[in-house]
NUMI-739859 format. One record per residue (C-alpha): residue in one letter; y negated, x negated, z negated; residue number from 0. Coordinates in pm, 1 decimal, always signed. Example, Ala and Ser with C-alpha at 12.3 -4.5 7.8 and 13.67 -1.06 7.14 Angstrom:
<sites>
   rest         py         px         pz    nr
      A     +450.0    -1230.0     -780.0     0
      S     +106.0    -1367.0     -714.0     1
</sites>
This chain:
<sites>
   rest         py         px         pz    nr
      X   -11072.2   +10724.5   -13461.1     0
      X   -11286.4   +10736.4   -13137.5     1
      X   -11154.9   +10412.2   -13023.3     2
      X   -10756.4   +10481.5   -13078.3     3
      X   -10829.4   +10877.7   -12913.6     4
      X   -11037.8   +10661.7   -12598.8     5
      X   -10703.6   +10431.8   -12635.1     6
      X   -10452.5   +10714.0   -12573.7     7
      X   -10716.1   +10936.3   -12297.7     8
      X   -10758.2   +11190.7   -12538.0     9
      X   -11085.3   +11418.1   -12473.8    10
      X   -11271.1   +11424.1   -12773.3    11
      X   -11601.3   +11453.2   -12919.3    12
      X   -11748.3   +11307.5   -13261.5    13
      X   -11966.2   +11518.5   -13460.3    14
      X   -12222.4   +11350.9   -13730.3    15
      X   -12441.5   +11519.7   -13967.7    16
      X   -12761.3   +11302.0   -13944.4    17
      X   -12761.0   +10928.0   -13757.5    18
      X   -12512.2   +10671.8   -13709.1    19
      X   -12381.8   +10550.6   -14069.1    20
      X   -12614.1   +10795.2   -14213.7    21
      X   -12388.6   +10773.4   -14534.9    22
      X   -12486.8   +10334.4   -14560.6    23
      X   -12846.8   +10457.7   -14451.3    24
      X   -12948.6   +10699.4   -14718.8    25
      X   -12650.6   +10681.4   -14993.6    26
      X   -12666.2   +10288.2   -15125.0    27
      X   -12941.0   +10125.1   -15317.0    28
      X   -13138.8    +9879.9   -15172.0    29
      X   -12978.8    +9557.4   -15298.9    30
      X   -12671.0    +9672.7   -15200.6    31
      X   -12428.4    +9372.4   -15044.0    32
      X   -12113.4    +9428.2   -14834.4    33
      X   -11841.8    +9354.1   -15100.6    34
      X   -11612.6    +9147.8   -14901.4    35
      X   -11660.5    +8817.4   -14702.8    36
      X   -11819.5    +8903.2   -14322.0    37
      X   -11510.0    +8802.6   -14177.9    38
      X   -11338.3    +9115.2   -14330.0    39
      X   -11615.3    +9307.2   -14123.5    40
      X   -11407.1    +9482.4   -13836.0    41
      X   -11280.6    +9763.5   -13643.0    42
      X   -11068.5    +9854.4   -13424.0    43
      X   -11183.7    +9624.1   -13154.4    44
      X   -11439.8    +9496.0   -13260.1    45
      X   -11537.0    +9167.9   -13535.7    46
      X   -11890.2    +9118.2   -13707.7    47
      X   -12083.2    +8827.8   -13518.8    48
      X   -12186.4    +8595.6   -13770.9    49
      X   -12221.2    +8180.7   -13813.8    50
      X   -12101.7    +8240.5   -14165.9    51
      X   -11756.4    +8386.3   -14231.1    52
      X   -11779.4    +8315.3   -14571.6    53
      X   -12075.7    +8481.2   -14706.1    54
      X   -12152.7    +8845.4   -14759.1    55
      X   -12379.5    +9114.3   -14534.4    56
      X   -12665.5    +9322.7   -14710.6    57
      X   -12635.7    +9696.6   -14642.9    58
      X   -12848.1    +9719.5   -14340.0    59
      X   -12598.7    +9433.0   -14156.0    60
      X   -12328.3    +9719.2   -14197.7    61
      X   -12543.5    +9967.0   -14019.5    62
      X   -12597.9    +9758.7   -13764.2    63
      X   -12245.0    +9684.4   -13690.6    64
      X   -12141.1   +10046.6   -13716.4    65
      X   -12417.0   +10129.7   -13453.9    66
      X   -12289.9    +9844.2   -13212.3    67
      X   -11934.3    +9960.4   -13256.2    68
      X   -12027.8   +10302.0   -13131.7    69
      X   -12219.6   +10177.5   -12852.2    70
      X   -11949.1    +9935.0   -12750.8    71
      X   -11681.5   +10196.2   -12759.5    72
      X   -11946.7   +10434.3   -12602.3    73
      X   -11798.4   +10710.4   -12888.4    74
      X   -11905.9   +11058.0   -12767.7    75
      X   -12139.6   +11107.3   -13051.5    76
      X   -12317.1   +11439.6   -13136.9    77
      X   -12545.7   +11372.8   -13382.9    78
      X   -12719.3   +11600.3   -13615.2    79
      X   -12500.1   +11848.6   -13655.9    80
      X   -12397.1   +11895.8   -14016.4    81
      X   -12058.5   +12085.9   -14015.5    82
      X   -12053.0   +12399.3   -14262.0    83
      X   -11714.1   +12577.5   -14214.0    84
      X   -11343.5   +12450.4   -14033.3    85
      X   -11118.0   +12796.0   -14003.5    86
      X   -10910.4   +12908.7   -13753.7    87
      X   -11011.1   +13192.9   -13468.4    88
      X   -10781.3   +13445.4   -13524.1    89
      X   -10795.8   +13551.8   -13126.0    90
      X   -10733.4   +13162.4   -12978.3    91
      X   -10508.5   +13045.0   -13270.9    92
      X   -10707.6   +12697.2   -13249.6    93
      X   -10957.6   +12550.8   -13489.6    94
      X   -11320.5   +12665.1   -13518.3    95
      X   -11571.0   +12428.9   -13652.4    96
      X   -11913.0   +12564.4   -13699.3    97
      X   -12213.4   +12358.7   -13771.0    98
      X   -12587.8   +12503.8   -13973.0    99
      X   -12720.2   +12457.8   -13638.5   100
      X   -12561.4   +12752.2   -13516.4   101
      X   -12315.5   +12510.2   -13256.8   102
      X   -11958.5   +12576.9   -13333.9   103
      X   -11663.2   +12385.2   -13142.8   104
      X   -11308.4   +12512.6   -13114.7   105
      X   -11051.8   +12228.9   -13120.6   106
      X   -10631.9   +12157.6   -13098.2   107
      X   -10695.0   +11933.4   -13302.2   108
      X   -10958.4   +11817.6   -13574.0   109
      X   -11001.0   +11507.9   -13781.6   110
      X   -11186.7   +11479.4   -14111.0   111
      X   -11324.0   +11177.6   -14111.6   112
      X   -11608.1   +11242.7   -14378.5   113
      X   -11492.5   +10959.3   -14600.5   114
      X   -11437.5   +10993.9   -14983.8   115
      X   -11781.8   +11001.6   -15134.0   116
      X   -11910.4   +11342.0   -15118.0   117
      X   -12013.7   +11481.6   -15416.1   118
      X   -12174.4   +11292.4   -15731.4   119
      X   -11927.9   +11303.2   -16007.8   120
      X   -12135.7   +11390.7   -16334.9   121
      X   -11999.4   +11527.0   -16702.1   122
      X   -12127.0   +11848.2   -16789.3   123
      X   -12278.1   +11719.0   -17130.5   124
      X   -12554.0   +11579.1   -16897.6   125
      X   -12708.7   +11852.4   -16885.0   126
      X   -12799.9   +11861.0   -17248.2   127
      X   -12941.6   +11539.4   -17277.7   128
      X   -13289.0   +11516.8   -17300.5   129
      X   -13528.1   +11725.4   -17055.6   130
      X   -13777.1   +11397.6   -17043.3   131
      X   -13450.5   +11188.2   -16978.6   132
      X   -13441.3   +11036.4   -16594.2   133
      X   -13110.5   +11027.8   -16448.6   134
      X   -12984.3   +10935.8   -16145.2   135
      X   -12675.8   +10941.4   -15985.8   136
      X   -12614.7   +10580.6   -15825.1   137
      X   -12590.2   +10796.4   -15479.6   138
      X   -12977.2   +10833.0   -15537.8   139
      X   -13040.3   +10538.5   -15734.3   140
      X   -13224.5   +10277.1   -15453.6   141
      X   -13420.5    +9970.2   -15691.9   142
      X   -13499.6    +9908.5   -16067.0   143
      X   -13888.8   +10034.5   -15996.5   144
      X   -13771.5   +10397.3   -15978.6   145
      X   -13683.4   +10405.0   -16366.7   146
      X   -13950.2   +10455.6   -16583.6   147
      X   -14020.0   +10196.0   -16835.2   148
      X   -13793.5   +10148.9   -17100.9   149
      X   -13387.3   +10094.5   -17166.2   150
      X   -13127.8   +10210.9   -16916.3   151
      X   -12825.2   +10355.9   -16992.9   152
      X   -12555.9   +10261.6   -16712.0   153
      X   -12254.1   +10438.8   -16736.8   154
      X   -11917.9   +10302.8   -16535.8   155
      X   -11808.0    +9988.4   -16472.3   156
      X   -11662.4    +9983.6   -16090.0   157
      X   -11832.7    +9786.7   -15802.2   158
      X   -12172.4   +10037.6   -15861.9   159
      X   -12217.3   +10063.1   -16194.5   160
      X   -12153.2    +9651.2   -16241.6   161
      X   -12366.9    +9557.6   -15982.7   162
      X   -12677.8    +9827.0   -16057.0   163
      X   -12642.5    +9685.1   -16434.1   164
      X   -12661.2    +9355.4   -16334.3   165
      X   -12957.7    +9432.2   -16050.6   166
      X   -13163.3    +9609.2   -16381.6   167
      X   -13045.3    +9325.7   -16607.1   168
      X   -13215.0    +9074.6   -16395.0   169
      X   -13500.3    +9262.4   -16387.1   170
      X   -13584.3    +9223.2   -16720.6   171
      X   -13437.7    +9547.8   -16867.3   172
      X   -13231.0    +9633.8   -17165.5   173
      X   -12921.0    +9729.3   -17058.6   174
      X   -12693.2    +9940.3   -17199.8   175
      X   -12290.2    +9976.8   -17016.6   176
      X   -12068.0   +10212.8   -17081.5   177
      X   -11744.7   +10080.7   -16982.8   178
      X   -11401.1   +10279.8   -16786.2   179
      X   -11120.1   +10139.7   -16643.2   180
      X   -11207.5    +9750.1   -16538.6   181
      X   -10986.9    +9508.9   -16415.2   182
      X   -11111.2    +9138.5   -16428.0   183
      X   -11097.7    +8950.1   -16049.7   184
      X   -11205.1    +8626.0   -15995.3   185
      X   -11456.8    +8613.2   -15635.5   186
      X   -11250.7    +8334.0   -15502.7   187
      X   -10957.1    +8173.1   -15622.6   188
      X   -10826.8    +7781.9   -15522.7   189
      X   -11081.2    +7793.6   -15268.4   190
      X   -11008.1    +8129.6   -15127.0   191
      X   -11169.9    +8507.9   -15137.5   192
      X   -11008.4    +8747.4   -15314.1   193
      X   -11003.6    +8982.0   -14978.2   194
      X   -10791.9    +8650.6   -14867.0   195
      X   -10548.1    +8663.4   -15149.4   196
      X   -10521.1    +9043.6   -15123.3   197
      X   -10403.7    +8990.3   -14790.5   198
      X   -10190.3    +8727.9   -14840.0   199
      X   -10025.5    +8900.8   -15104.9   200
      X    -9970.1    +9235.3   -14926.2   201
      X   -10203.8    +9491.5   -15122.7   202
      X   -10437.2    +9576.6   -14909.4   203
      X   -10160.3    +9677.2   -14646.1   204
      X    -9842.7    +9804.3   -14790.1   205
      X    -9755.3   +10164.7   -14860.6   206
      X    -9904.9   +10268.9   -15228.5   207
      X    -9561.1   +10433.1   -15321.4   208
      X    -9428.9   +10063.6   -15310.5   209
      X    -9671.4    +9932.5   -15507.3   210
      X    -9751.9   +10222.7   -15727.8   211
      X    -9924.3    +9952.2   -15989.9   212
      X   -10205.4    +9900.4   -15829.0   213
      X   -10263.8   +10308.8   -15752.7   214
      X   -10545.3   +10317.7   -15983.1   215
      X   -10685.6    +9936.3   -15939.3   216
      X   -11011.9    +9906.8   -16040.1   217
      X   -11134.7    +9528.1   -15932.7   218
      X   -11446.2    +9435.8   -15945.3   219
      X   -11621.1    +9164.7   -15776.6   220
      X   -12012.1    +9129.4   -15556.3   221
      X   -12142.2    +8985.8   -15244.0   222
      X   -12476.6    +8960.4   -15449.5   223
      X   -12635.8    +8586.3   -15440.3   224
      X   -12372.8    +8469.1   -15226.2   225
      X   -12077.7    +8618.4   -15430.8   226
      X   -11943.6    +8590.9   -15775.1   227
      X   -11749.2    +8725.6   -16041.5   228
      X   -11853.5    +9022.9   -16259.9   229
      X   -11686.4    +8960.3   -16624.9   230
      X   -11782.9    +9198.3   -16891.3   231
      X   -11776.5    +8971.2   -17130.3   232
      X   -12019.8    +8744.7   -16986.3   233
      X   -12290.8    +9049.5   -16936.1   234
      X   -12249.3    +9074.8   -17306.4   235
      X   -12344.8    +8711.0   -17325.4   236
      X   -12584.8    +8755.1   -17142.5   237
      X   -12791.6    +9005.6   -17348.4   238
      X   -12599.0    +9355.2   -17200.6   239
      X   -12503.6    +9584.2   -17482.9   240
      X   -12140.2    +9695.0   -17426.3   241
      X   -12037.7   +10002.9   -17496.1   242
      X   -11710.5   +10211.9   -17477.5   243
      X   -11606.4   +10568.1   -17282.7   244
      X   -11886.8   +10861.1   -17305.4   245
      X   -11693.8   +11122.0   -17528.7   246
      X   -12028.5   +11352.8   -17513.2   247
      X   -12384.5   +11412.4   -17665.3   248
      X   -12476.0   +11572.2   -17957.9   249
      X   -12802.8   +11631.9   -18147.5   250
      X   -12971.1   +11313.9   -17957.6   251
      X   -12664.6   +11076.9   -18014.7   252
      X   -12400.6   +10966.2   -17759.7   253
      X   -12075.7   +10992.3   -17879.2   254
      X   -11896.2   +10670.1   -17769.7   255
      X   -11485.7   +10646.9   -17759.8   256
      X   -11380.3   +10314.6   -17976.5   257
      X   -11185.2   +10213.4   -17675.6   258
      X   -11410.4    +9873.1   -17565.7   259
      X   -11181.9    +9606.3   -17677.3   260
      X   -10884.9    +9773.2   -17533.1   261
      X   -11055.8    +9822.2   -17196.3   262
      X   -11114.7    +9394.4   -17187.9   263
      X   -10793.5    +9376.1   -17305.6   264
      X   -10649.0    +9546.8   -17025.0   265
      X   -10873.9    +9375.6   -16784.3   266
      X   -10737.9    +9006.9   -16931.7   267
      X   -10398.1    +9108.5   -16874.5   268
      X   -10480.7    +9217.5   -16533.4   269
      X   -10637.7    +8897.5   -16449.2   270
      X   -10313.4    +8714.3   -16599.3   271
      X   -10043.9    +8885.7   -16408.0   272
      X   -10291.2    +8814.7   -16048.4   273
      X   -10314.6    +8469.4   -16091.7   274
      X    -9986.9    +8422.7   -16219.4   275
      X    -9871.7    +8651.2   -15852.2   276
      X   -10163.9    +8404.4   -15681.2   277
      X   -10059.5    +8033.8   -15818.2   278
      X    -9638.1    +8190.2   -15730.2   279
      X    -9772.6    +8232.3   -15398.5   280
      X    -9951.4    +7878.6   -15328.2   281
      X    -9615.2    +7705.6   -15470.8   282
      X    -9405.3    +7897.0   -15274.9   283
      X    -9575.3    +7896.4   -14913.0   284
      X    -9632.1    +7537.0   -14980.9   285
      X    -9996.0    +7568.8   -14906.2   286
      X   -10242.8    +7287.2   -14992.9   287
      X   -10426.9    +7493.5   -15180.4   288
      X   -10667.4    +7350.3   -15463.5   289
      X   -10601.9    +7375.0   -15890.0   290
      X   -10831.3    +7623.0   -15967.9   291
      X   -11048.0    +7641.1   -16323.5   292
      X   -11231.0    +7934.5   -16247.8   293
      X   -11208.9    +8158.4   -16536.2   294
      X   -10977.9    +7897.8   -16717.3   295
      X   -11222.9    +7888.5   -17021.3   296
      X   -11175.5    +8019.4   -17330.9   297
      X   -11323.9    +8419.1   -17331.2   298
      X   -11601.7    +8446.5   -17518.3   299
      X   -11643.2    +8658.7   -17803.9   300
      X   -11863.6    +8982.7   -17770.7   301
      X   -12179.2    +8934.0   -17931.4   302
      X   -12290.0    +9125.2   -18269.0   303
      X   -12471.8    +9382.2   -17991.8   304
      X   -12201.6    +9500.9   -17840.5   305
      X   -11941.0    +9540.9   -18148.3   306
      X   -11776.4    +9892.1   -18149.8   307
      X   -12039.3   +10149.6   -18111.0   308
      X   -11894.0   +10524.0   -18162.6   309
      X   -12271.3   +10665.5   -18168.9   310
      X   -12607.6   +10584.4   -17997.2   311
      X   -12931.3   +10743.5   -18035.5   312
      X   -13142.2   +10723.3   -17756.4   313
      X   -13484.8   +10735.6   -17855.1   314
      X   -13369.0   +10466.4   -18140.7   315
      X   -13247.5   +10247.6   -17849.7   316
      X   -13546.3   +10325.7   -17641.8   317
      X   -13323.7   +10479.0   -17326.7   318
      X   -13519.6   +10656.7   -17118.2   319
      X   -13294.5   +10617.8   -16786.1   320
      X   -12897.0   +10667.3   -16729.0   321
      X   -12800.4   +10570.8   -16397.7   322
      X   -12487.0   +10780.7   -16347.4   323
      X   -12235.1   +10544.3   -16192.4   324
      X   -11901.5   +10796.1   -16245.1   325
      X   -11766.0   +10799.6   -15920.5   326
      X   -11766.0   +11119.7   -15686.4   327
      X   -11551.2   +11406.2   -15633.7   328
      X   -11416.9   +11552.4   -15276.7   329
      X   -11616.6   +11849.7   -15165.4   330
      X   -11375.7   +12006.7   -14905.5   331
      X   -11472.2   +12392.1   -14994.6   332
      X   -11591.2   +12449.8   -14644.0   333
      X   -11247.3   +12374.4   -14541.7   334
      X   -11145.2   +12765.6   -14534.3   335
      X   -10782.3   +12670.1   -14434.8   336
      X   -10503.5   +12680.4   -14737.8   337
      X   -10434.3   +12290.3   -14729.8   338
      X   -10618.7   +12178.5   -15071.2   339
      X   -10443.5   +12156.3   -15443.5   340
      X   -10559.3   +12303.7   -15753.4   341
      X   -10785.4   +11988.7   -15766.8   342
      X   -10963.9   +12063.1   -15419.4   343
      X   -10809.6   +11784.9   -15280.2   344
      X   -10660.9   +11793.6   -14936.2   345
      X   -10246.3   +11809.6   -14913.7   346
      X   -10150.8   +11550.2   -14641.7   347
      X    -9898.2   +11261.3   -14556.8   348
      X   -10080.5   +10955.0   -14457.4   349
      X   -10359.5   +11168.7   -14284.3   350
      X   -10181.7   +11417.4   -14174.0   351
      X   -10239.9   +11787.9   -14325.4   352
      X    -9975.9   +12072.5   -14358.5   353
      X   -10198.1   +12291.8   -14092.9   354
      X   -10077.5   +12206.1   -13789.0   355
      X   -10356.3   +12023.5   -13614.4   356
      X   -10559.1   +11925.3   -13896.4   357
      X   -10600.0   +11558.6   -13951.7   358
      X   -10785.8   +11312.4   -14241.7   359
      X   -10903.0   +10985.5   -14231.3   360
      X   -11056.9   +10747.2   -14443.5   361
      X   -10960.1   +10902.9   -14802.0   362
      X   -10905.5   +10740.3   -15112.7   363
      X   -10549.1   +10593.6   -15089.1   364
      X   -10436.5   +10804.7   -14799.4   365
      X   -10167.0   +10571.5   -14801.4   366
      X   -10226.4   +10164.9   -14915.7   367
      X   -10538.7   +10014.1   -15099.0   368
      X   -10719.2    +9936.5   -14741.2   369
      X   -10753.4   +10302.6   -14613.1   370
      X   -11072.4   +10382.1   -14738.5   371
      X   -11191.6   +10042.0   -14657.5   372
      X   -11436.2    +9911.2   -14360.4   373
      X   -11142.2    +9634.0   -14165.8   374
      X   -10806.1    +9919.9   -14281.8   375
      X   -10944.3   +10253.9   -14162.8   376
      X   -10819.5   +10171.0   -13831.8   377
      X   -10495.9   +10140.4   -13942.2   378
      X   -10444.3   +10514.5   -14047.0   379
      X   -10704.0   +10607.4   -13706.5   380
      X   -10415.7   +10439.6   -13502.9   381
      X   -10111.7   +10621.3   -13699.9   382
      X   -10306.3   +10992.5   -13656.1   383
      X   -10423.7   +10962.6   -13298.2   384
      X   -10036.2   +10862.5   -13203.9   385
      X    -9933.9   +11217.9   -13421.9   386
      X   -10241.9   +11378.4   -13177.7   387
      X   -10050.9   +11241.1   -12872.6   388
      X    -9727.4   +11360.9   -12994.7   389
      X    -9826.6   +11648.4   -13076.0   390
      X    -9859.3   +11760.8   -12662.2   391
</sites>
């Protein structure tokens, strides 16, 4: 945002609760691994320096490049300054910000820029599991020696919840995954990424309302040991045990939906239509692209381990850790401005809120698959500082 508002001479100041990336400092485990080749590492600007484009950066790389960016765009940073309230002052008609450090800022213009991860999203039966019970939210979660001994209980299957299960599988514990919406994606297909083939095939960039199918998308893939796929199945194999939707928890038992063969179901028929959209595209651009046999062999059958579960009892199964991996949920009450829906969420048009002046960036889906992302953040950054410049 700094870089397109330096672009277009517009005075402005960035304001950052803790350090640089504080969010990739203190909010990802340890293990963590970009998700997407290094060359996909960019900003407005600015490209990730590395001798291999096609491997994958661990967590501290990202902070790194973040810091660089700022000091190569020399962003006017204020850091430390954790903002508590956005209203407007009823005497200047412009926006007050006001920070717990007693600083407050009044602005034409303000962008929200706090990204879509704010607070952990956790069911309310949680709290009546047991009192001796660890959990975590996978916000707090950092390496497998902060468990205590004994089973964990991993609940989602998106890009945390696959890759902390498989982090704790490999270190010799019993895993137990409770599955959500999953859609099987190979790592690289005929020789290329998937970020490639996303590109090529115009998901990460075009307008969600024109490709309202892949809205809720849930791929999965990791950067982890130089990058592979992550198929359900295959954890299974492996020794995972499998399990369904969380329904709730009653008198020490999980109650498990019997939904796990229809979520690999819909995960295989996912995978189909892709490479069937993927192998149209390599005929049709006439590319010299390699036959590809990745995930051409038969799908194995889920082991007697993970057949339908509906109930689980916890001390029977030795769980004595759930690593909460259920996503997060926007936290924009400090907002006192009327712009949010019933569900808290902000009320906008591809950044751009129904308060005159008020401006967000970097939400889930603000408007194509790539806005929340690292290299297509810029995209919406350019689109709202052009609105800024229009606006006077």
């Amino acid at each position: 945002m700094s870089y397109h508002l330096k672009r277009l001479g517009r005075e402005h100041i960035v304001l950052e609760r803790g350090r640089v990336a504080q969010s990739w400092r203190s909010e990802r485990w340890d293990s963590l691994m970009f998700q997407f080749p290094n060359s996909s590492i960019q900003l407005p600007g600015y490209n990730y320096e590395t001798d291999d484009p096609d491997g994958y950066a661990p967590k501290n790389e990202i902070v790194r490049f973040i810091e660089n960016y700022a000091a190569l765009i020399d962003a006017p940073l204020r850091c430390g300054l954790r903002v508590v309230a956005l209203r407007q002052n009823s005497a200047s008609g412009r926006l007050l910000v006001e920070t717990e450090q007693g600083i407050s800022f009044e602005a034409v213009n303000v962008v929200v820029a706090a990204g879509p991860f704010h607070l952990p999203q956790i069911p309310a039966f949680a709290a009546s599991m047991p009192v001796e019970l660890f959990q975590v939210h996978s916000r707090d979660y950092h390496n497998p020696s902060q468990l205590p001994v004994g089973a964990v209980l991993v609940v989602g299957s998106g890009a945390s919840g696959s890759q902390i299960a498989e982090e704790l599988h490999q270190a010799g514990r019993k895993v137990y995954l409770s599955t959500g919406r999953f859609h099987k994606t190979p790592r690289r297909y005929r020789g290329r990424d998937i970020y490639w083939w996303f590109e090529a095939l115009g998901i990460w960039h075009r307008p969600l309302e024109l490709q309202p199918e892949v809205r809720n998308l849930r791929f999965v893939v990791t950067g982890a040991g130089g990058g592979h796929d992550i198929d359900l199945r295959c954890f299974a194999v492996d020794g995972m045990t499998l399990l369904g939707r969380l329904r709730g928890f009653a008198d020490g038992k999980l109650l498990i939906a019997a939904d796990l063969d229809n979520t690999l179901a819909q995960g295989d028929a996912w995978f189909a239509s892709l490479k069937k959209r993927m192998d149209d595209y390599a005929e049709k651009s006439g590319m010299a692209l390699p036959e590809e046999s990745l995930m051409e062999k038969p799908v194995p059958a889920l082991p007697p381990w993970s057949r339908p579960i509906t109930e689980l009892d916890l001390r029977s199964a030795g769980i004595t850790s759930v690593v909460w991996c259920s996503g997060f949920h926007y936290d924009f009450a400090w907002v006192k401005l009327p712009i949010l829906n019933d569900s808290g969420e902000p009320l906008h048009e591809r950044g751009v809120a129904q308060y005159p002046g008020l401006y967000f960036l970097g939400l889930r889906r603000t408007y194509a698959l790539s806005s929340a992302l690292l290299a297509g953040v810029g995209n919406d950054a350019a689109f709202i500082a052009d609105h800024i410049a229009a606006r006077q």
